[in-house]
N, C-alpha and C positions, 0 to 999 in steps of 0.2 A: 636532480633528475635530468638526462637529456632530454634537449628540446623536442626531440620527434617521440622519443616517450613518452614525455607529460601528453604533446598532442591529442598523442593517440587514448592516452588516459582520461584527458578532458571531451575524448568525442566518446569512448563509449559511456563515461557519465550522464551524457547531455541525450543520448539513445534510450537509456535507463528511466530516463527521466520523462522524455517522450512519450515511451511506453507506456507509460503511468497515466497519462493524457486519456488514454482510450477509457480505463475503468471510474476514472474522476468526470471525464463526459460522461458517461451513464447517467450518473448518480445526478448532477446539474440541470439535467435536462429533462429528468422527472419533474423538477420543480421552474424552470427555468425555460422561456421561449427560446429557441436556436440564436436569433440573430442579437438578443439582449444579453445572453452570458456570453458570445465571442466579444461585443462589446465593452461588456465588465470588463475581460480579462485585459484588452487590449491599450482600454484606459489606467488600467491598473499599471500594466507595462510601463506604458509614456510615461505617467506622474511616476515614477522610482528610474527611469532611464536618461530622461530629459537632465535631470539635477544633477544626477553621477556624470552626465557626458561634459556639460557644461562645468562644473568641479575637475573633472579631468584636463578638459582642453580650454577652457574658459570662454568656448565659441562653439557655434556650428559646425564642423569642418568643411573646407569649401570642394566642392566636388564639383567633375561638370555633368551637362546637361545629360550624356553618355547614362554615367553610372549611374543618376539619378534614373531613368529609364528603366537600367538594368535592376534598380531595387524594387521600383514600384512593378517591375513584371513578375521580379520573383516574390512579395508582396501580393498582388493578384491573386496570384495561383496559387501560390504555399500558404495563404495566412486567409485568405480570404474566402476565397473555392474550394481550400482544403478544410476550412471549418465546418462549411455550411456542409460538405457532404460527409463528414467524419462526425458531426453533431447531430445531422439527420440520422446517418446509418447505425449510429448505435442506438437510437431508441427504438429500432423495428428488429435487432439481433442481441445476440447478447457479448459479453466483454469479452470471454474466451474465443468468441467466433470470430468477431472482431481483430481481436490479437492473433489467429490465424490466419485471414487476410494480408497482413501486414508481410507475410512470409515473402510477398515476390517485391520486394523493395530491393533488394540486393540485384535480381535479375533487372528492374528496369532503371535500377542508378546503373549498370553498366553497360545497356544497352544506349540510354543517353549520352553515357564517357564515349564509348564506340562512336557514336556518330556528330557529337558535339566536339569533344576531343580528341579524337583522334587517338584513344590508348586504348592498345591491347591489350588483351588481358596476358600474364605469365603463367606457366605452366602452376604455381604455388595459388595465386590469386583468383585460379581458375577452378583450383580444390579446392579453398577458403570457399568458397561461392557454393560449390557443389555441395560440401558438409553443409552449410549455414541452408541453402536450399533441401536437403534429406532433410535435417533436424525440424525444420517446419512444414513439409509434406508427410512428417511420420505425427505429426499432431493433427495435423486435417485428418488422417485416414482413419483415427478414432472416430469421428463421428462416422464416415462412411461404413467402419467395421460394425458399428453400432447400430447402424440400418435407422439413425434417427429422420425422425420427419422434419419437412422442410416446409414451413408455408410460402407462402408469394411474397409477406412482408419481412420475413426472415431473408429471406433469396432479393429483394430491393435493400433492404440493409446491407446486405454484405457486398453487393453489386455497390451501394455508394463508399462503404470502408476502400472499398477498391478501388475507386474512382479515389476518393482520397490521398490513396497511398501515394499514386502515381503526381496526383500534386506534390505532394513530398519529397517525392523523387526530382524532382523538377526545383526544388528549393532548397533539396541537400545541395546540388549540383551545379545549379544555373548561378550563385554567389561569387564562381570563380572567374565569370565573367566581368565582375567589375576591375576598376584598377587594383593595384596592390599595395597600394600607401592608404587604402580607407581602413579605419579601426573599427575592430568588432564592436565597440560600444557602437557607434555612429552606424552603422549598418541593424544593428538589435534595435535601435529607438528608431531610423526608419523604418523598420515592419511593424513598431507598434502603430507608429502614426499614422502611414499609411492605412494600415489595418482598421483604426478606429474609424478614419475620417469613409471608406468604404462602409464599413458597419452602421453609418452611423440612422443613417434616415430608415431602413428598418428596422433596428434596435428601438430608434424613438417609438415606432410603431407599435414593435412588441409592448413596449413599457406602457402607453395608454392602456392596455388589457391584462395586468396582472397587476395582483395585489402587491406589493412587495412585505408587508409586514408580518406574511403568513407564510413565507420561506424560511424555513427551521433554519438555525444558528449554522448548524454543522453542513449544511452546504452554501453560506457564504464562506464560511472557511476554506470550503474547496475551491469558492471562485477567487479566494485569495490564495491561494496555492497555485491553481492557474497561472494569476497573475505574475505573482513573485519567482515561482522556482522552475515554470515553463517558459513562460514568454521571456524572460528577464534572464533567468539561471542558468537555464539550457539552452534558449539562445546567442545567449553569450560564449559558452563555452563550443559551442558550433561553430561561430564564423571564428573564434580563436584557432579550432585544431582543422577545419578545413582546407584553413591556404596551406596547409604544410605536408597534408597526404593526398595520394590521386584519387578522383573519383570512384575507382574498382575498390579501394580500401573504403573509403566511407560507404560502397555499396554496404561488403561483407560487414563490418559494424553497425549497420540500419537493421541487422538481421536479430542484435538486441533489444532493440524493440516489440519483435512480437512477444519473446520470455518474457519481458519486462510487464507487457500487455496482462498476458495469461498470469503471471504469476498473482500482478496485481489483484485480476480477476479475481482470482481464486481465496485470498487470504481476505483482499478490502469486502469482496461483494460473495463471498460462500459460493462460488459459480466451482464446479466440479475439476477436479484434478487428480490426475492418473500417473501409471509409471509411460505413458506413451507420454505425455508431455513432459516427464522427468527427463526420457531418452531424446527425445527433439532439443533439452535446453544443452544435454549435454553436447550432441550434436553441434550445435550453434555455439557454443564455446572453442569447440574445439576448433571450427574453423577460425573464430576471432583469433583464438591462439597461433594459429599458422602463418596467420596474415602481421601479427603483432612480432614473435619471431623473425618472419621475413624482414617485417621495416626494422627490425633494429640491427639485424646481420648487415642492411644495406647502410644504416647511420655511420654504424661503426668502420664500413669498410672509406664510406666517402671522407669520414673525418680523417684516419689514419691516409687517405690518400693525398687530401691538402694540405697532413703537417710532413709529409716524409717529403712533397715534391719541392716545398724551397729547400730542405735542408741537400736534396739530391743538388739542386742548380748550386748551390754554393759552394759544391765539391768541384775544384779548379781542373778541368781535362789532364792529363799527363801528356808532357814531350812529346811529340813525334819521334822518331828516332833513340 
């Protein structure tokens, strides 16, 4: 498979995956204080990332002061800020509403490219955006069409899912700041560490006030799901397919996350689904589709451009005269 294929293959995975985050938080945090299941997970991370990185490279890798900076901010904000208000806000809203929030990730990972990068958007990347933004404004307007009520804790939930997003946006993004010799493993085990070692002194807290022996089986299995196939699985495949596509493409592919969100909703936790959310996924596919099209027309042209240009230079000029 080409390389900018797989990428892009391993980042909408790892969105997929994401996704799935929001209706698994639900469920954990019925039984689970906020600041002690990001800790689980986070722990869980380290102990299975530490070992593989170290197996990998048989050391640390040495990075300077810079990047370290750059992970522990993106760390801060993406794993830490983004827990506590993505933890909080689904226990006062629900998964589906939740997974509709997520819809303006696309609009502020490319508001951040614009002014952090300096990339504009193209006329294709700009449609990409616009379907993947319809396809999640046509599932919000279900509830509006629906005339449902909204309490104040419903309306602070969603208010913090949205606060969340925006960290996210902020840690799709801000990874491309560091050097470009650091490896996805070694970036994936600093955000758990980082992660844990912030967690940690209200996590302990949490933990003086619960029982733990009276948390049902089947949600430590979610908080090892967390652990393993979030923090670990899709974080990995995130800093792998990010250095290879620009921040406007990992907008439009953030926009699988909310499908991924809702669907979960709907199937894990019985939360309602319609043909309006049918029409939003398909919506959002299609722009992924456009954007996925685009980068490989663009692979295929760069590659064909590198092998024709020595074979052009080694065609000898002909005589003057």
């Amino acid at each position: 498979m080409n390389s900018s294929i797989k990428a892009l293959v391993q980042l909408g995975v790892a969105m997929i995956i994401i996704g799935s985050f929001v209706p698994v938080n639900k469920v954990i945090v019925e039984h689970l204080p906020v600041f002690l299941a990001s800790e689980l997970r986070l722990v869980i991370g380290a102990v299975v990332l530490i070992p593989l990185l170290l197996l990998q490279q048989g050391r640390f890798q040495h990075v300077t002061k810079r990047d370290l900076g750059v992970l522990f901010i993106q760390a801060f904000i993406g794993v830490f800020v983004f827990s506590i208000c993505m933890l909080q806000g689904v226990k006062l809203t629900s998964g589906v509403e939740s997974g509709i929030m997520t819809s303006t990730t696309p609009v502020i990972v490319a508001i951040i490219a614009y002014f952090l990068f300096k990339e504009r958007l193209s006329r294709v990347q700009l449609l990409g955006i616009v379907l993947a933004m319809l396809g999640t404004l046509s599932i919000q307007a279900l509830g509006a069409a629906g005339g449902s009520a909204r309490d104040s804790g419903a309306l602070l939930g969603n208010l913090l899912v949205l606060a969340a997003i925006g960290c996210e946006a902020v840690f799709l993004t801000f990874g491309r700041l560091a050097s470009k010799g650091i490896r996805p493993v070694f970036m994936s085990t600093m955000m758990s560490v980082y992660g844990a070692v912030l967690f940690l002194p209200w996590a302990w807290r949490d933990l003086q006030q619960v029982e733990l022996a009276h948390i049902p089986l089947e949600v430590w299995g979610l908080v090892l799901y967390s652990g393993l196939v979030v923090t670990v699985g899709a974080i990995i495949l995130l800093h792998r397919s990010t250095s290879h596509v620009d921040s406007n493409t990992i907008g439009v592919f953030s926009a699988l996350m909310p499908v991924s969100a809702i669907w979960f909703s709907a199937i894990g936790l019985g939360e309602s689904f319609t043909w309006t959310h049918a029409l939003g996924t398909m919506l959002v596919l299609a722009g992924v589709g456009l954007l996925t099209v685009q980068f490989g027309r663009k692979t295929v042209a760069k590659t064909t451009a590198k092998t024709t240009a020595p074979a052009q230079a080694a065609v000898p000029a002909a005589p003057e005269g």
